[in-house]
TORPA-4810 file (N, C-alpha, C, O; in nm, 3 decimals):
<nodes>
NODE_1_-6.858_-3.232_2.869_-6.829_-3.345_2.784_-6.779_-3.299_2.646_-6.677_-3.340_2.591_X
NODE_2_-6.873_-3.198_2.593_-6.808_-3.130_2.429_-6.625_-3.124_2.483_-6.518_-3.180_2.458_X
NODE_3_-6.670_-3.038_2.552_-6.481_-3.000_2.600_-6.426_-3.084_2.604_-6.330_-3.083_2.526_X
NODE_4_-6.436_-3.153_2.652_-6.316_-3.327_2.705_-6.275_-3.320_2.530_-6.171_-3.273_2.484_X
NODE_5_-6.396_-3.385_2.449_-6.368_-3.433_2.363_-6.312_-3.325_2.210_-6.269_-3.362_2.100_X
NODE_6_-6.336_-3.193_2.263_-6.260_-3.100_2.164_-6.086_-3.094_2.211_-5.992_-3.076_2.133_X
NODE_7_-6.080_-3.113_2.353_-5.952_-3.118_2.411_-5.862_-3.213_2.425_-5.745_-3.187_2.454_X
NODE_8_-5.906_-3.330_2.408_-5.856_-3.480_2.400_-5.778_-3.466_2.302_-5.657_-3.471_2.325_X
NODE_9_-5.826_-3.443_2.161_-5.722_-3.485_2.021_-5.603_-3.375_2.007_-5.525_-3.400_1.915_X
NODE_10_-5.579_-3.268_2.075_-5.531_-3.164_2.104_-5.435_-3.206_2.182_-5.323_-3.235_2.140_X
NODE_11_-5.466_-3.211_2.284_-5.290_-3.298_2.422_-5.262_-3.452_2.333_-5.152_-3.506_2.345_X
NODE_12_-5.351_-3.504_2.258_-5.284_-3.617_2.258_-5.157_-3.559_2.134_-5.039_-3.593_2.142_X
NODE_13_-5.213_-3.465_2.021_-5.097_-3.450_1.958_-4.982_-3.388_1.979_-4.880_-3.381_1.911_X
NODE_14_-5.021_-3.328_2.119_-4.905_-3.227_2.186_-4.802_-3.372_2.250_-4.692_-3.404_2.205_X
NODE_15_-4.849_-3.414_2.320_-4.770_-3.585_2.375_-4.718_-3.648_2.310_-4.621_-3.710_2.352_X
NODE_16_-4.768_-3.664_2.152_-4.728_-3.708_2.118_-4.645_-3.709_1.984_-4.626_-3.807_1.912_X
NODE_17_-4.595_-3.568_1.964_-4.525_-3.479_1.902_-4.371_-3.550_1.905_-4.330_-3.582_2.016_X
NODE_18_-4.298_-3.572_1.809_-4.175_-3.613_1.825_-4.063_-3.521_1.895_-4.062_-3.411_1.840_X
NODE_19_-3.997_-3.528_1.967_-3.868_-3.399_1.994_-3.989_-3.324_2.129_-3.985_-3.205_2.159_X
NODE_20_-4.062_-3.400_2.176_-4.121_-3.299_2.273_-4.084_-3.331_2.366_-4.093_-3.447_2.405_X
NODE_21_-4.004_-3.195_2.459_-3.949_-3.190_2.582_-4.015_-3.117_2.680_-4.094_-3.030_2.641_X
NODE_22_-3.992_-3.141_2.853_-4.038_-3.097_2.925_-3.950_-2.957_2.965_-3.829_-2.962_2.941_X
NODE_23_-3.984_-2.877_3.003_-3.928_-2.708_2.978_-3.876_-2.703_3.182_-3.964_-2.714_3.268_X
NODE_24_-3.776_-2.692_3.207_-3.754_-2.724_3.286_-3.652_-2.566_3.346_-3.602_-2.508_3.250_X
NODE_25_-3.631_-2.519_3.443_-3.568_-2.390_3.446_-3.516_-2.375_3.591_-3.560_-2.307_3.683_X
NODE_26_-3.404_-2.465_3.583_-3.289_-2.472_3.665_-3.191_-2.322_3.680_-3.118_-2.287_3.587_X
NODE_27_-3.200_-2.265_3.769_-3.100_-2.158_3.789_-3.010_-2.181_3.911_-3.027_-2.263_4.002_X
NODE_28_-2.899_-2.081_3.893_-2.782_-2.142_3.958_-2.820_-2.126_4.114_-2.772_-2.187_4.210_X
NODE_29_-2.926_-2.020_4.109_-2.936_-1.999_4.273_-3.020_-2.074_4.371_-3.014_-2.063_4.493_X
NODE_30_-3.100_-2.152_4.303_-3.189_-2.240_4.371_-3.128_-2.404_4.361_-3.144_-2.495_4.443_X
NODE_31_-3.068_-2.407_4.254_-2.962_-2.572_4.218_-2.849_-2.563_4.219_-2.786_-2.467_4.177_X
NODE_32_-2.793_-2.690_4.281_-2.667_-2.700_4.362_-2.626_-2.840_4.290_-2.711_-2.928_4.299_X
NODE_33_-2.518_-2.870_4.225_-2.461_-3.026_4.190_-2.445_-3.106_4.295_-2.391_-3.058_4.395_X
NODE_34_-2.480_-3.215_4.296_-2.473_-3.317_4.397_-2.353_-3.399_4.319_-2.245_-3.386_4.376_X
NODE_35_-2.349_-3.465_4.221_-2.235_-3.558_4.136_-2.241_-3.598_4.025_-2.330_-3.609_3.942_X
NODE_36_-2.109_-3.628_4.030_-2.123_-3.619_3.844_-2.126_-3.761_3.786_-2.113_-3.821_3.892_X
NODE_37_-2.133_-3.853_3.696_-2.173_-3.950_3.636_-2.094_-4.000_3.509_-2.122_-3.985_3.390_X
NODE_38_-1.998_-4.056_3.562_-1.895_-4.090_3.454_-1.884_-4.240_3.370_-1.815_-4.335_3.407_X
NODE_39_-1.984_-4.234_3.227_-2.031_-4.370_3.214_-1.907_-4.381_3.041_-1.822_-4.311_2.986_X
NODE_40_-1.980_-4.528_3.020_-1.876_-4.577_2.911_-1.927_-4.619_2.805_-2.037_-4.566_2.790_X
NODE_41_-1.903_-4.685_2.729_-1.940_-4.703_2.602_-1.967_-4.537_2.556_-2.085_-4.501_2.549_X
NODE_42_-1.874_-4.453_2.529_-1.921_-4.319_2.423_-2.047_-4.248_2.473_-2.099_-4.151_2.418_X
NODE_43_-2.098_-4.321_2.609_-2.225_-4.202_2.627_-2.167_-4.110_2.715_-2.082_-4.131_2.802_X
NODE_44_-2.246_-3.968_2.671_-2.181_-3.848_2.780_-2.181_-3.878_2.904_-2.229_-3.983_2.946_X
NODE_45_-2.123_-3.779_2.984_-2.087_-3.766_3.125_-2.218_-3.661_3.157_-2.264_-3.580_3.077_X
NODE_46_-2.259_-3.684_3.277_-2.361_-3.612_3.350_-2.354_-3.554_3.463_-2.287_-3.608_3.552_X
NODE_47_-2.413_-3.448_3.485_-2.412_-3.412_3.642_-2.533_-3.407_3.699_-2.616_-3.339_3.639_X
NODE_48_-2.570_-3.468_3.814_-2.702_-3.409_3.878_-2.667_-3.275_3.936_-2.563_-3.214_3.963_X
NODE_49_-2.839_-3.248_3.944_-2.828_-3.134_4.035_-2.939_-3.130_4.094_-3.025_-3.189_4.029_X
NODE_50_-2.993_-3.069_4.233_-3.144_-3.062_4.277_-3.122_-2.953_4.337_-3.014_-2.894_4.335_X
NODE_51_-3.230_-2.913_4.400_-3.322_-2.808_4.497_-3.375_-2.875_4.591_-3.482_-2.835_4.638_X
NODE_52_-3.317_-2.985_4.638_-3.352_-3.016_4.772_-3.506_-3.087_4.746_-3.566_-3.120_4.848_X
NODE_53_-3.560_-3.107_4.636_-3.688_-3.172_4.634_-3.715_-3.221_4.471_-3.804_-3.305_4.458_X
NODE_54_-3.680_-3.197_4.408_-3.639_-3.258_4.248_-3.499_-3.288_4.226_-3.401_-3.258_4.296_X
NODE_55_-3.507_-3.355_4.110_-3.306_-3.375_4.073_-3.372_-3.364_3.905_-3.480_-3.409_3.866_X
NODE_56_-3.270_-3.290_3.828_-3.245_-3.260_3.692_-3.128_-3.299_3.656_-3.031_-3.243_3.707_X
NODE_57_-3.106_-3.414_3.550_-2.922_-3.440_3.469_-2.914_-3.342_3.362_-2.989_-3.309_3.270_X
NODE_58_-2.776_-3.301_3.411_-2.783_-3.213_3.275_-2.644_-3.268_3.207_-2.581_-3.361_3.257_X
NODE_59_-2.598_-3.194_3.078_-2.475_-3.251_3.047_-2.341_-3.164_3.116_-2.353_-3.056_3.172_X
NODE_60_-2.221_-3.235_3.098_-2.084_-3.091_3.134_-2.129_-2.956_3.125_-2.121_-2.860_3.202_X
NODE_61_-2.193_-2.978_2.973_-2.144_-2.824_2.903_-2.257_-2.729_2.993_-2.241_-2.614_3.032_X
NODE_62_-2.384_-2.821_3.011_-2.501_-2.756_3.038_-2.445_-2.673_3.195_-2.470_-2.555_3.221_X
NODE_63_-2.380_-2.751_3.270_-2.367_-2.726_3.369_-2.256_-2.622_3.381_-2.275_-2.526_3.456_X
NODE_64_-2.162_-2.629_3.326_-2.050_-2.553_3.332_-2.134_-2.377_3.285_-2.141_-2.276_3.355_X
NODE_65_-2.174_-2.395_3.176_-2.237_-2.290_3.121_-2.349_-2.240_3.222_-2.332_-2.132_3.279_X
NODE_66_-2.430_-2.293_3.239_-2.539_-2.268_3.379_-2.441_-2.188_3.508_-2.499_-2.093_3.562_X
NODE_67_-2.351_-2.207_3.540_-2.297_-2.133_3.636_-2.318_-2.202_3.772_-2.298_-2.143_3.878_X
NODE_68_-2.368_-2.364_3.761_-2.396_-2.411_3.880_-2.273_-2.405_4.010_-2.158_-2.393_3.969_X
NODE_69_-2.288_-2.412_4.129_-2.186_-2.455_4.232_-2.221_-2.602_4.261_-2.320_-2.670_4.234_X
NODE_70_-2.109_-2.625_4.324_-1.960_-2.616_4.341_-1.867_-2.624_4.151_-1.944_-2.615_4.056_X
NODE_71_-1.792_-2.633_4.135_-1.767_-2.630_4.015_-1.767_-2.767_4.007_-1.763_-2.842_4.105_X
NODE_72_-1.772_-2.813_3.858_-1.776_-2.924_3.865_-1.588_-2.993_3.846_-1.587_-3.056_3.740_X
NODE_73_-1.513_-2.995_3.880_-1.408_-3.044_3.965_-1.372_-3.091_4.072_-1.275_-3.155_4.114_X
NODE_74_-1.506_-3.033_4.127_-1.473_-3.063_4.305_-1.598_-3.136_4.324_-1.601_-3.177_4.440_X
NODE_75_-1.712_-3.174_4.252_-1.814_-3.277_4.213_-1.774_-3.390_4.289_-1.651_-3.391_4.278_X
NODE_76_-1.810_-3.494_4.365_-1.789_-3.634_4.355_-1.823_-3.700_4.257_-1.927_-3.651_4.213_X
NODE_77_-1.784_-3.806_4.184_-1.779_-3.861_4.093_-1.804_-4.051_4.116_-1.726_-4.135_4.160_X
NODE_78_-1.978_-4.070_4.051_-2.002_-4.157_4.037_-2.003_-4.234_3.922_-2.072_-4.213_3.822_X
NODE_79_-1.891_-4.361_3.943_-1.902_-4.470_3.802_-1.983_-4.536_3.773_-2.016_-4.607_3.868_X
NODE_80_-2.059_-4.557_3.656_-2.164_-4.639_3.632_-2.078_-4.748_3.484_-2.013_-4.706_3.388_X
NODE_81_-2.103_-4.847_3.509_-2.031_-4.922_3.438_-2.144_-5.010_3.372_-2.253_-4.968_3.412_X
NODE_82_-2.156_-5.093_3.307_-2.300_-5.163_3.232_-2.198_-5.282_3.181_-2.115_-5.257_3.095_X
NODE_83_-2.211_-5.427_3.245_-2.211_-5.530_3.202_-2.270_-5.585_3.101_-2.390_-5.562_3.086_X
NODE_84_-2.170_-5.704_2.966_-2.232_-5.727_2.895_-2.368_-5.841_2.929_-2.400_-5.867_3.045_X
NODE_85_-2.421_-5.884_2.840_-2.506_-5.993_2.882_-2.462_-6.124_2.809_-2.421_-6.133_2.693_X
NODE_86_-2.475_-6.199_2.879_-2.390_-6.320_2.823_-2.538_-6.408_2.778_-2.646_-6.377_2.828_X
NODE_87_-2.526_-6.515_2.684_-2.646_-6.516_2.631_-2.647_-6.675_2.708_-2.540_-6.735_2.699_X
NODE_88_-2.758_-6.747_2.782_-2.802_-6.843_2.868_-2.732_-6.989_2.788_-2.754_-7.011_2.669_X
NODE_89_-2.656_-7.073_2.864_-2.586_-7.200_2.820_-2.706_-7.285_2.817_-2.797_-7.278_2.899_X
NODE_90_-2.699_-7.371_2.709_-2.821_-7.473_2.697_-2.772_-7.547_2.831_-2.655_-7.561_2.867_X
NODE_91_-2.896_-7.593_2.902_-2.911_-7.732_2.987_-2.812_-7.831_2.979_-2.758_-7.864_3.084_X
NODE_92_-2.771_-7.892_2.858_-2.740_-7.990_2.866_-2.556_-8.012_2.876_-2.502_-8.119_2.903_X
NODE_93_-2.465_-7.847_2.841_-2.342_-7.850_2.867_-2.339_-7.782_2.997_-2.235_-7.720_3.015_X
NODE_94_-2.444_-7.775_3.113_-2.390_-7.797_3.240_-2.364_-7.890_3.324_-2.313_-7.863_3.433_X
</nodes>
């Protein structure tokens, strides 16, 4: 019980640390690109990639630089597009 509670305030500030990322260590020989992710409004382009039992997005550069296969040229290429939202017509002009 001491422990729990010397260890509790400890992970919670690790969790909850701003800029805290999960450490993740994708190499080219175990991850393979599945496709790439070509979205709009100014947000980057992505590629997945897995090991056959996780998937990690990384960006172009990450990937190009990583040394992943196939290159990413020969990627299939999925569009993701995001509709605006139109805001609900009152009741009474339908």
């Amino acid at each position: 019980m001491i422990r729990l509670i010397a260890v509790l305030p400890i992970l919670i500030s690790v969790l909850a640390a701003p800029g805290a990322t999960a450490q993740v260590s994708a190499t080219p020989e175990t991850f393979t690109g599945i496709h790439r992710s070509e979205r709009g409004n100014s947000r980057p382009e992505t590629v997945t990639i897995t090991d056959g039992k996780s998937f990690i997005q990384l960006t172009v550069e990450e990937y190009r630089i990583g040394g992943y296969r196939p290159a990413y040229e020969k990627l299939p290429t999925r569009i993701i597009r995001r509709l605006p939202v139109r805001a609900p017509a009152p009741a009474d002009l339908d």
